[in-house]
N, C-alpha and C positions, 0 to 999 in steps of 0.2 A: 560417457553418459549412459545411463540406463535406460531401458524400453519406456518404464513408467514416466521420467523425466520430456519423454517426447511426445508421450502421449497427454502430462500437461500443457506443454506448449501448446500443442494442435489444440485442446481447448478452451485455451485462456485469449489463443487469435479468435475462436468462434465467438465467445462469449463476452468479450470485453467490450465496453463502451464509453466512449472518453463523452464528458463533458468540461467545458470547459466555462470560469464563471468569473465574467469579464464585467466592469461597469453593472454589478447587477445589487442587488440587496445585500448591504457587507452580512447581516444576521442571517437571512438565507443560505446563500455562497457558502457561509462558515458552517451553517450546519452539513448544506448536502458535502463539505469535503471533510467532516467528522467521520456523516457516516461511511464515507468510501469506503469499496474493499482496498481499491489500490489510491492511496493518496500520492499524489505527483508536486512536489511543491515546490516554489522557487529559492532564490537567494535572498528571500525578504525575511523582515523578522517576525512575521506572521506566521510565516511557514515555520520558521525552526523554532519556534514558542510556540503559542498557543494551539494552533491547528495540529502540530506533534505530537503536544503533550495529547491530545483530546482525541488525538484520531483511534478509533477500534482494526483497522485495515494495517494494511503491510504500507509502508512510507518508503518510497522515492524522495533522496535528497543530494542535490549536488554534490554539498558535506556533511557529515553529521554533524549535530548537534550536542551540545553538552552531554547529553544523558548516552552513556557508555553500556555497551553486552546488550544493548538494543535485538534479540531473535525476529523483531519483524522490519527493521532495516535494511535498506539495500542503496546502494549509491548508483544514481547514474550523471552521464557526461553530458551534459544542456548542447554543448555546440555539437558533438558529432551524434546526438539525438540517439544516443543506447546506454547501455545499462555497464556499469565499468565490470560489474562479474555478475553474470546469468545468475550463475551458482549458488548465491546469497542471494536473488530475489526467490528463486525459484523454492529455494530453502525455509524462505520465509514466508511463501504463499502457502506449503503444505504445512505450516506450523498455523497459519491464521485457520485453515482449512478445516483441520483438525479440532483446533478451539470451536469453531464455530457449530461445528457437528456434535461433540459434546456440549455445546450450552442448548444446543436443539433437545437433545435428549432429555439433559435435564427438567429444562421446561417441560417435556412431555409427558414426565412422570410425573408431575406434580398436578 
């Protein structure tokens, strides 16, 4: 692992904030888990359709889903509560990162 790789961890623990959107407004819920950076979704067909297809953030998914070479995908394991390979979220947080900072720029020149 690289210096840089550690020093995202350390501030993706500072910085992160789970919400979590139970019993609450299905149009709500669905937007705030569009806009997430990190979408975390279940084994429902919500999650691996629509909220997927729609999400702008890096997607946590048990399994993936149909759509293949996915760069902001990463899989994790629901019962032992981690991520099956660090490596490909972590891969796919500086690729979301990245975009995000060029669509900043953009807008700012305009």
């Amino acid at each position: 692992m690289r210096r840089s790789d550690g020093r995202l961890r350390n501030r993706l623990r500072k910085e992160l904030e789970v919400q979590l959107h139970i019993s609450e407004d299905t149009l709500n819920s669905m937007h705030e888990m569009i806009a997430a950076d990190v979408f975390m979704g279940s084994a429902s067909s919500m999650s691996s359709g629509p909220l997927y297809t729609l999400s702008r953030g890096v997607r946590l998914l048990i399994s993936h889903p149909p759509q293949q070479g996915d760069p902001l995908f990463a899989q994790y394991d629901s019962k032992a509560g981690r991520l099956i390979d660090p490596e490909e979220f972590f891969k796919a947080w500086k690729i979301y990162e990245a975009g995000n900072g060029h669509s900043l720029l953009d807008a700012m020149q305009r």
